[in-house]
N, C-alpha and C positions, 0 to 999 in steps of 0.2 A: 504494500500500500504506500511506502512511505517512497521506492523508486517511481511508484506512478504518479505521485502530488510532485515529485522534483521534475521529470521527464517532462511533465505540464506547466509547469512554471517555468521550464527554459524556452520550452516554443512559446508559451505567450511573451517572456522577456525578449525571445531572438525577433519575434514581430513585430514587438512594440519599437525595438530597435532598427527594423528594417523600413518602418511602417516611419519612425522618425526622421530617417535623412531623405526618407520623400525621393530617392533617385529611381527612375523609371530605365528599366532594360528596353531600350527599343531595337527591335532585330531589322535584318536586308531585307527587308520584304518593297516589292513594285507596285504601286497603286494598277489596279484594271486598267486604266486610261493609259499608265506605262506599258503594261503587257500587250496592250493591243496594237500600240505603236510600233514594236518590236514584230509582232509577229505581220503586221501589215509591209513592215521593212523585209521580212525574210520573203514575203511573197513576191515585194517588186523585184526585188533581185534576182528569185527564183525565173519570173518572168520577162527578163531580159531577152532580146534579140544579140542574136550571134553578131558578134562584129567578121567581118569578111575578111579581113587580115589576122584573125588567130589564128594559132597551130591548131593540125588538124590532131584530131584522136589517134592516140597509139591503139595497137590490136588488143591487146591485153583490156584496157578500159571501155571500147565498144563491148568486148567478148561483154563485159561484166553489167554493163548496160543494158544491151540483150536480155541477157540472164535476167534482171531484175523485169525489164517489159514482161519478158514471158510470164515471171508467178507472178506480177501486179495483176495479168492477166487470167492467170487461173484461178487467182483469190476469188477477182470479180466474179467469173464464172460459178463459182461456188458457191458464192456469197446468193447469184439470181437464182441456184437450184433448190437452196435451203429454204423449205417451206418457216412462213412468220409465222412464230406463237400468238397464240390468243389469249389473254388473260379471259378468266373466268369469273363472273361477274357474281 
């Protein structure tokens, strides 16, 4: 009894003292309005036209390009075969 009246007096004493110098932890976090600016950025970019004086594609990078059309392609396909659930009302 007498550990649990001490163990309860040090958390209200560490609160009363955390709770006194009043300092707030604020973390990295991006407002919605930030994140959406960012991801609107990665789209224009994404969206680029080719300039006609870049190097062209080495074989190894198409192979891999390819590769990624075909399962982006077979996902979708898969994706239109999979009958939608119904929730049950």
């Amino acid at each position: 009894m007498r550990k649990l009246i001490c163990v309860t007096l040090a958390l209200f004493a560490g609160a009363a003292f955390a709770d006194a110098n009043n300092q707030t932890v604020q973390g990295q976090s991006l407002s919605v309005k930030e994140r959406l600016q960012v991801i609107e950025l990665i789209n224009i970019a994404a969206e680029k036209d080719q300039v006609a004086n870049a190097e062209p594609l080495d074989a190894e990078l198409l192979a891999i390009l390819k590769k990624a059309e075909s399962l982006e392609e077979s996902l979708e396909e898969s994706l239109e075969e999979t009958p939608a659930t119904e929730e049950a009302e």
